[in-house]
C-alpha positions in Angstrom: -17.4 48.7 -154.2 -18.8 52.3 -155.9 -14.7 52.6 -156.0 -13.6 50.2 -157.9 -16.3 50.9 -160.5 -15.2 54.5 -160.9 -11.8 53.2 -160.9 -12.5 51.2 -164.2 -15.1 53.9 -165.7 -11.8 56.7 -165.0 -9.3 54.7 -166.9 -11.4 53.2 -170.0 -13.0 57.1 -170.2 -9.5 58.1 -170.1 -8.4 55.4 -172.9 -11.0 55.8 -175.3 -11.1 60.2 -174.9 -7.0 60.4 -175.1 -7.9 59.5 -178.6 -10.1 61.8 -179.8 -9.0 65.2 -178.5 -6.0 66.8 -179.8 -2.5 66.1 -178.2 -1.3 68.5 -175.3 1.3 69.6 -177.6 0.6 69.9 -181.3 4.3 70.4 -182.2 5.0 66.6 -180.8 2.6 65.4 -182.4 0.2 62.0 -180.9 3.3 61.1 -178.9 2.8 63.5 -176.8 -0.7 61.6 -175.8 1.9 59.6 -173.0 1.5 62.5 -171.1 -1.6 61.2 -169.8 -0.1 57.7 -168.6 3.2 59.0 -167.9 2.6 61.7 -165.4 -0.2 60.2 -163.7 2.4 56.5 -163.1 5.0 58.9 -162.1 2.5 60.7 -159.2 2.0 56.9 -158.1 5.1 55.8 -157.9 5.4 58.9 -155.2 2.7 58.1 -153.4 3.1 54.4 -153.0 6.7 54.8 -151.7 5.2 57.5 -149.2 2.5 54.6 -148.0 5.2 52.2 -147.7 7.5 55.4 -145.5 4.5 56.0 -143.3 3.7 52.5 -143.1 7.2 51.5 -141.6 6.7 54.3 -139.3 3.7 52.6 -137.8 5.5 49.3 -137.6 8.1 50.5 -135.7 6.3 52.1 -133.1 3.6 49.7 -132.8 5.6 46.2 -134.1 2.1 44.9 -135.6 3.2 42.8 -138.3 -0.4 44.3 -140.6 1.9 47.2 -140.9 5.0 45.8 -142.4 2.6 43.8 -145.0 1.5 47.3 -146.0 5.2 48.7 -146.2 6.0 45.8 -148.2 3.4 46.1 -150.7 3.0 49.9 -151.2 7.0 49.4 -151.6 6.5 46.5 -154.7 3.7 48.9 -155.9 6.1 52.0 -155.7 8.6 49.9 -158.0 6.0 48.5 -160.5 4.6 52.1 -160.9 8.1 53.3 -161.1 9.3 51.1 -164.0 6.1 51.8 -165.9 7.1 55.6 -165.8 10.6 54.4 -166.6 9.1 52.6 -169.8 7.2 55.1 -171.3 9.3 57.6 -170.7 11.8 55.7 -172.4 9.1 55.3 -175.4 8.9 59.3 -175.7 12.7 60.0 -175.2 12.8 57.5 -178.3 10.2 59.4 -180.6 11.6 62.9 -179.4 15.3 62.4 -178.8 16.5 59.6 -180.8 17.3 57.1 -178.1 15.4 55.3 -175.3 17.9 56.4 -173.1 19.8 59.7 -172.8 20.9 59.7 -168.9 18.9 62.9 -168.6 18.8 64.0 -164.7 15.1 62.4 -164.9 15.7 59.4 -166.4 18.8 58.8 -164.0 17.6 60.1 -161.0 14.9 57.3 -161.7 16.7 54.7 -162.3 18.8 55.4 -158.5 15.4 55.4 -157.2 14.5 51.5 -159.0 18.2 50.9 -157.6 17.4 52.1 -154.2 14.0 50.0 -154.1 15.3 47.2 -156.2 17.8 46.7 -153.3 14.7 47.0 -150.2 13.0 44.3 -152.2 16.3 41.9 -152.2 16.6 42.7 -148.8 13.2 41.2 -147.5 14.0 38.1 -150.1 17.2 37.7 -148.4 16.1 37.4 -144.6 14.0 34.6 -143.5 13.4 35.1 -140.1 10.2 37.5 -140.0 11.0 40.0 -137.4 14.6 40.3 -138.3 13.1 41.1 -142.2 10.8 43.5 -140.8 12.5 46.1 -138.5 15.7 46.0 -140.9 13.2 46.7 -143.4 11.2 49.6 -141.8 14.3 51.6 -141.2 15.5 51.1 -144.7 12.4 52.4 -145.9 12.4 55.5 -144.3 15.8 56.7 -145.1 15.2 55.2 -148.6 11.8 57.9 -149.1 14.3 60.9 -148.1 15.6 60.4 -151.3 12.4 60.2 -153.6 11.7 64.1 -152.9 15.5 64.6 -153.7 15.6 62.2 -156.4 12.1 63.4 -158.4 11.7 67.0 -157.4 14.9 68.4 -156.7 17.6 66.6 -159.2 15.6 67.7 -162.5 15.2 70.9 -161.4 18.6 71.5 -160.7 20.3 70.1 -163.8 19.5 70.9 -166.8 16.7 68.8 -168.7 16.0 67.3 -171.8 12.6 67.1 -170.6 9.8 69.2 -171.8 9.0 71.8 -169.2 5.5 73.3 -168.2 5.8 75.2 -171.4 5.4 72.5 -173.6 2.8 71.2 -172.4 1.1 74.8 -172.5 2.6 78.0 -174.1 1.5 79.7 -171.1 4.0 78.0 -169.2 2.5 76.8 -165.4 0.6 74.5 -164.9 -2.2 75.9 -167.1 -4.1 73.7 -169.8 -7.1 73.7 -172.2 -9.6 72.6 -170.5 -10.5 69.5 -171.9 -6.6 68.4 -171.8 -6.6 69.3 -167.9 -10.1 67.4 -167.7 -8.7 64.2 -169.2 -5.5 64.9 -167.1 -7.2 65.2 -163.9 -9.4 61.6 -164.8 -6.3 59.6 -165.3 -4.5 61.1 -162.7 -7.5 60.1 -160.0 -8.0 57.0 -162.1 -4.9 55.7 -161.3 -4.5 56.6 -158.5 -7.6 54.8 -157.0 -6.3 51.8 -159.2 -3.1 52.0 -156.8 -5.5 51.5 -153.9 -7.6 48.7 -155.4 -4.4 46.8 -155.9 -3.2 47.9 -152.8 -5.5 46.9 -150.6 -6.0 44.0 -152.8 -2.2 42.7 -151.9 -2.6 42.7 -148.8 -5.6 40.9 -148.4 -4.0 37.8 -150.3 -1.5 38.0 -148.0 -3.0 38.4 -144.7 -5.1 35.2 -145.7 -2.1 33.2 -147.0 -0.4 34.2 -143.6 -3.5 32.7 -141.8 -3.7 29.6 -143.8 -0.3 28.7 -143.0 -0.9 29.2 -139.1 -3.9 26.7 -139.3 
Protein backbone atom coordinates (compact mmCIF):
# COMPACT_ATOMS: atom_id res chain seq x y z
CA UNK A 1 0.00 0.00 0.00
CA UNK A 2 3.04 2.67 1.24
CA UNK A 3 3.71 2.15 -2.84
CA UNK A 4 1.00 3.23 -4.34
CA UNK A 5 0.95 6.41 -2.12
CA UNK A 6 4.45 7.33 -3.12
CA UNK A 7 3.43 6.52 -6.55
CA UNK A 8 0.75 9.36 -6.51
CA UNK A 9 2.89 11.81 -4.12
CA UNK A 10 6.01 11.24 -7.10
CA UNK A 11 3.86 12.17 -10.01
CA UNK A 12 1.64 15.16 -8.49
CA UNK A 13 5.21 16.48 -6.78
CA UNK A 14 6.47 16.05 -10.17
CA UNK A 15 3.41 17.97 -11.94
CA UNK A 16 3.05 20.76 -9.74
CA UNK A 17 7.42 21.43 -9.39
CA UNK A 18 7.87 20.96 -13.41
CA UNK A 19 6.25 24.31 -13.28
CA UNK A 20 8.08 26.26 -11.15
CA UNK A 21 11.71 25.61 -11.87
CA UNK A 22 13.29 26.73 -15.05
CA UNK A 23 13.18 24.38 -18.20
CA UNK A 24 16.25 21.93 -18.70
CA UNK A 25 17.04 24.02 -21.67
CA UNK A 26 16.53 27.70 -21.66
CA UNK A 27 17.13 28.07 -25.41
CA UNK A 28 13.75 25.77 -26.01
CA UNK A 29 12.00 27.46 -23.97
CA UNK A 30 8.84 25.66 -21.45
CA UNK A 31 8.60 23.05 -24.19
CA UNK A 32 11.36 21.67 -23.27
CA UNK A 33 9.45 20.84 -19.75
CA UNK A 34 8.26 17.29 -21.83
CA UNK A 35 11.52 16.16 -21.03
CA UNK A 36 10.28 15.09 -17.80
CA UNK A 37 7.22 12.96 -19.22
CA UNK A 38 8.90 11.99 -22.29
CA UNK A 39 11.93 10.32 -21.06
CA UNK A 40 10.60 8.77 -18.12
CA UNK A 41 7.41 7.03 -20.75
CA UNK A 42 10.15 6.11 -22.98
CA UNK A 43 12.24 4.18 -19.98
CA UNK A 44 8.77 2.30 -19.39
CA UNK A 45 8.02 1.37 -22.45
CA UNK A 46 11.59 -0.62 -22.16
CA UNK A 47 10.92 -2.01 -19.16
CA UNK A 48 7.46 -3.28 -19.70
CA UNK A 49 8.39 -5.03 -22.96
CA UNK A 50 11.43 -6.57 -20.93
CA UNK A 51 8.70 -7.98 -18.15
CA UNK A 52 6.65 -9.19 -20.84
CA UNK A 53 10.37 -11.04 -22.60
CA UNK A 54 11.19 -12.45 -19.25
CA UNK A 55 7.75 -13.32 -18.57
CA UNK A 56 7.32 -15.54 -21.81
CA UNK A 57 10.49 -17.12 -20.77
CA UNK A 58 8.95 -18.44 -17.66
CA UNK A 59 5.89 -19.57 -19.48
CA UNK A 60 7.72 -21.56 -21.65
CA UNK A 61 9.64 -23.51 -19.35
CA UNK A 62 7.14 -23.81 -16.73
CA UNK A 63 3.64 -23.68 -19.10
CA UNK A 64 1.80 -21.97 -15.96
CA UNK A 65 -0.81 -19.98 -17.59
CA UNK A 66 -0.04 -16.82 -14.46
CA UNK A 67 2.90 -16.34 -16.66
CA UNK A 68 1.42 -15.65 -20.03
CA UNK A 69 -1.23 -13.24 -18.25
CA UNK A 70 1.90 -11.28 -17.14
CA UNK A 71 3.49 -11.46 -20.72
CA UNK A 72 0.27 -10.24 -21.99
CA UNK A 73 -0.07 -7.39 -19.86
CA UNK A 74 3.51 -6.03 -19.48
CA UNK A 75 3.23 -6.40 -23.46
CA UNK A 76 -0.31 -3.96 -23.67
CA UNK A 77 1.52 -1.83 -20.99
CA UNK A 78 4.85 -1.73 -23.17
CA UNK A 79 2.49 -0.33 -26.13
CA UNK A 80 0.40 2.19 -24.10
CA UNK A 81 3.68 3.57 -22.70
CA UNK A 82 5.08 3.47 -26.08
CA UNK A 83 2.43 5.53 -27.88
CA UNK A 84 2.45 8.06 -25.03
CA UNK A 85 6.29 8.57 -25.81
CA UNK A 86 5.25 8.51 -29.50
CA UNK A 87 2.72 11.44 -28.68
CA UNK A 88 4.66 13.77 -26.96
CA UNK A 89 7.39 13.38 -28.83
CA UNK A 90 5.39 14.19 -31.61
CA UNK A 91 4.19 17.41 -29.55
CA UNK A 92 7.95 18.66 -29.25
CA UNK A 93 9.12 17.65 -32.89
CA UNK A 94 6.04 20.08 -33.61
CA UNK A 95 7.19 23.20 -31.44
CA UNK A 96 10.94 22.49 -32.41
CA UNK A 97 10.93 21.22 -35.96
CA UNK A 98 7.81 22.33 -37.57
CA UNK A 99 6.04 19.06 -37.99
CA UNK A 100 4.68 16.25 -35.76
CA UNK A 101 6.42 14.00 -37.70
CA UNK A 102 9.85 14.16 -39.37
CA UNK A 103 10.79 10.24 -39.82
CA UNK A 104 13.79 10.94 -37.67
CA UNK A 105 15.65 7.45 -36.78
CA UNK A 106 13.78 7.89 -33.27
CA UNK A 107 10.53 8.57 -34.30
CA UNK A 108 10.73 5.59 -36.90
CA UNK A 109 12.57 3.21 -35.13
CA UNK A 110 9.40 3.75 -32.71
CA UNK A 111 6.89 3.50 -34.69
CA UNK A 112 8.56 -0.36 -36.09
CA UNK A 113 8.60 -1.09 -32.43
CA UNK A 114 4.37 -0.08 -32.07
CA UNK A 115 4.31 -2.13 -35.53
CA UNK A 116 6.10 -5.03 -34.00
CA UNK A 117 3.87 -4.96 -30.79
CA UNK A 118 0.75 -3.77 -32.58
CA UNK A 119 1.09 -7.07 -34.47
CA UNK A 120 1.83 -9.53 -30.86
CA UNK A 121 -1.45 -7.88 -29.71
CA UNK A 122 -3.50 -8.94 -33.01
CA UNK A 123 -1.95 -12.14 -32.67
CA UNK A 124 -3.45 -13.18 -29.16
CA UNK A 125 -6.91 -11.47 -30.57
CA UNK A 126 -6.68 -13.75 -33.43
CA UNK A 127 -6.29 -17.28 -31.64
CA UNK A 128 -8.98 -18.62 -29.56
CA UNK A 129 -7.82 -21.58 -28.27
CA UNK A 130 -5.73 -20.64 -25.01
CA UNK A 131 -2.72 -22.80 -25.26
CA UNK A 132 -2.25 -22.38 -28.90
CA UNK A 133 -2.47 -18.25 -28.15
CA UNK A 134 0.04 -18.67 -25.52
CA UNK A 135 3.14 -20.62 -26.68
CA UNK A 136 2.85 -18.86 -30.21
CA UNK A 137 2.76 -15.85 -28.17
CA UNK A 138 5.79 -16.45 -25.82
CA UNK A 139 8.12 -17.15 -28.68
CA UNK A 140 6.96 -14.00 -30.50
CA UNK A 141 7.73 -12.13 -27.61
CA UNK A 142 11.08 -13.00 -27.24
CA UNK A 143 12.34 -12.48 -30.68
CA UNK A 144 10.18 -9.31 -30.79
CA UNK A 145 12.43 -7.66 -27.35
CA UNK A 146 15.76 -8.42 -29.52
CA UNK A 147 14.71 -5.70 -31.43
CA UNK A 148 13.78 -2.99 -28.63
CA UNK A 149 17.64 -2.70 -27.66
CA UNK A 150 18.33 -2.46 -31.55
CA UNK A 151 15.42 -0.38 -32.25
CA UNK A 152 15.79 2.41 -29.08
CA UNK A 153 19.54 2.26 -28.40
CA UNK A 154 21.32 1.36 -31.37
CA UNK A 155 19.21 2.92 -34.57
CA UNK A 156 19.50 6.67 -33.13
CA UNK A 157 22.80 6.44 -32.34
CA UNK A 158 23.77 5.26 -35.57
CA UNK A 159 21.94 7.71 -37.87
CA UNK A 160 22.03 10.90 -37.54
CA UNK A 161 19.37 12.72 -35.29
CA UNK A 162 17.22 15.47 -35.17
CA UNK A 163 16.94 14.87 -31.62
CA UNK A 164 18.50 16.91 -29.03
CA UNK A 165 21.57 15.14 -27.67
CA UNK A 166 22.90 15.10 -23.93
CA UNK A 167 24.10 18.50 -24.76
CA UNK A 168 21.05 20.07 -24.90
CA UNK A 169 19.77 19.08 -22.11
CA UNK A 170 23.13 20.22 -20.31
CA UNK A 171 26.06 22.24 -21.92
CA UNK A 172 28.26 19.97 -20.31
CA UNK A 173 27.21 17.32 -22.44
CA UNK A 174 26.67 13.63 -20.39
CA UNK A 175 24.36 12.93 -18.47
CA UNK A 176 25.07 15.83 -16.06
CA UNK A 177 22.24 18.34 -14.78
CA UNK A 178 21.46 21.10 -12.30
CA UNK A 179 20.58 19.61 -9.52
CA UNK A 180 17.16 20.48 -9.05
CA UNK A 181 16.46 19.42 -12.94
CA UNK A 182 18.14 15.88 -12.18
CA UNK A 183 16.01 15.89 -8.79
CA UNK A 184 12.70 16.39 -10.56
CA UNK A 185 14.03 14.02 -13.35
CA UNK A 186 14.87 11.29 -11.01
CA UNK A 187 11.08 11.73 -9.24
CA UNK A 188 9.25 11.23 -12.42
CA UNK A 189 11.39 8.75 -13.63
CA UNK A 190 10.69 6.47 -10.25
CA UNK A 191 7.22 7.87 -10.30
CA UNK A 192 6.35 6.28 -13.27
CA UNK A 193 7.90 3.71 -13.09
CA UNK A 194 6.17 2.38 -9.81
CA UNK A 195 2.93 3.64 -11.66
CA UNK A 196 3.89 0.85 -14.38
CA UNK A 197 3.79 -1.63 -11.51
CA UNK A 198 0.59 -0.45 -9.80
CA UNK A 199 -1.10 -0.95 -13.10
CA UNK A 200 0.69 -3.87 -13.71
CA UNK A 201 -0.07 -5.82 -11.09
CA UNK A 202 -3.33 -4.23 -11.18
CA UNK A 203 -4.11 -6.01 -14.78
CA UNK A 204 -3.53 -8.95 -13.81
CA UNK A 205 -5.46 -9.24 -10.83
CA UNK A 206 -8.67 -8.33 -12.88
CA UNK A 207 -7.82 -10.88 -14.95
CA UNK A 208 -6.83 -13.77 -12.83
CA UNK A 209 -10.37 -13.16 -11.12
CA UNK A 210 -12.36 -12.86 -14.37
CA UNK A 211 -10.56 -16.22 -15.40
CA UNK A 212 -11.84 -17.73 -12.09
CA UNK A 213 -15.34 -16.46 -12.41
CA UNK A 214 -15.75 -18.00 -15.64
CA UNK A 215 -14.55 -21.49 -14.36
CA UNK A 216 -17.28 -21.37 -11.54
Amino acid sequence: MWWKILTGLLIFTVLVIVFLVPPPQKELGGISRIFFFHVPVAWVTVLALFFAMINSIQYLKRKEPVFDIRAAVASQLGFLFASLATFSGAVFARHTWGSYWNWDPRETSIFILLLIYGAYLALRSAIAEENRKANLSAVYSIIAFITVPFLVFVVPRVYHSLHPSDSVINTKAGFQMPPSILMIFLCSLSGFSLLFFWMYELEVRIIRLRKRLKKT
